[in-house]
N, C-alpha and C positions, 0 to 999 in steps of 0.2 A: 458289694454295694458300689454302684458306678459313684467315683468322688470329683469328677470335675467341673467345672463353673457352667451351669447351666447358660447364662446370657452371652457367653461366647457363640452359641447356635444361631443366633438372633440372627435373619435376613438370611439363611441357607436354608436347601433341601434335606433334609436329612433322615436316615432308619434307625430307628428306635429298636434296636434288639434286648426282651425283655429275659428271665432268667429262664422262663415257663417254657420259651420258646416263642414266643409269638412276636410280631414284629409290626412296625408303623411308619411309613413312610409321608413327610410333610414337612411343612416348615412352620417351624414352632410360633404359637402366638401370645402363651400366658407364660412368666415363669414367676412360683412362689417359691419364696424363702425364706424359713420358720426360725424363730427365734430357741434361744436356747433352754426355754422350757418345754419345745413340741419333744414330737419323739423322734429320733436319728433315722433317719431314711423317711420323713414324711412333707420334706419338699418335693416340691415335682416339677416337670414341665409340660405342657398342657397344648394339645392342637385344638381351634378350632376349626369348623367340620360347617362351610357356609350350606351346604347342599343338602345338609338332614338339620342344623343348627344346634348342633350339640358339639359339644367339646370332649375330649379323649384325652386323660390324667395319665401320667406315667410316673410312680412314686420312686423316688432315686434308690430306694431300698429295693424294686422291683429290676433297676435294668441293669442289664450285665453289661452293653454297649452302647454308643451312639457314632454313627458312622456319618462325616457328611459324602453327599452325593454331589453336591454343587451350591454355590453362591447364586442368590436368587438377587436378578437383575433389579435394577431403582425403576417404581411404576411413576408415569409422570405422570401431575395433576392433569 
């Protein structure tokens, strides 16, 4: 079970390597963090997906790694 601080990814590019093998590349948009009555591995962190509008969950119990690719520049207003 990957154990690091999910909102350190915040404003980077980054691959979501999962245990299954599957993988996700993006810069993360939602991150939950479950109290200590959820179950262990059932935080996650979460892309959203503007171009179909659906969001893409990745349960911390599910990933083996996250890698970044790059710091994602500041968009000005």
């Amino acid at each position: 079970m990957f154990n690091e601080d999910f909102k350190q990814y915040k404003g980077h590019i980054v691959r979501v390597i999962c245990n299954d093998g599957r993988e996700y590349v993006g810069e993360p948009t939602i991150f939950r963090d479950h109290d200590a009555t959820s179950l262990p591995g059932s935080d996650c962190i979460s892309f959203y997906e503007s171009n179909t509008y659906r969001v893409a969950d990745f349960f911390r119990a599910e990933i083996k790694d996250i890698v970044v690719i790059c710091e994602q520049e500041a968009q000005e207003a």
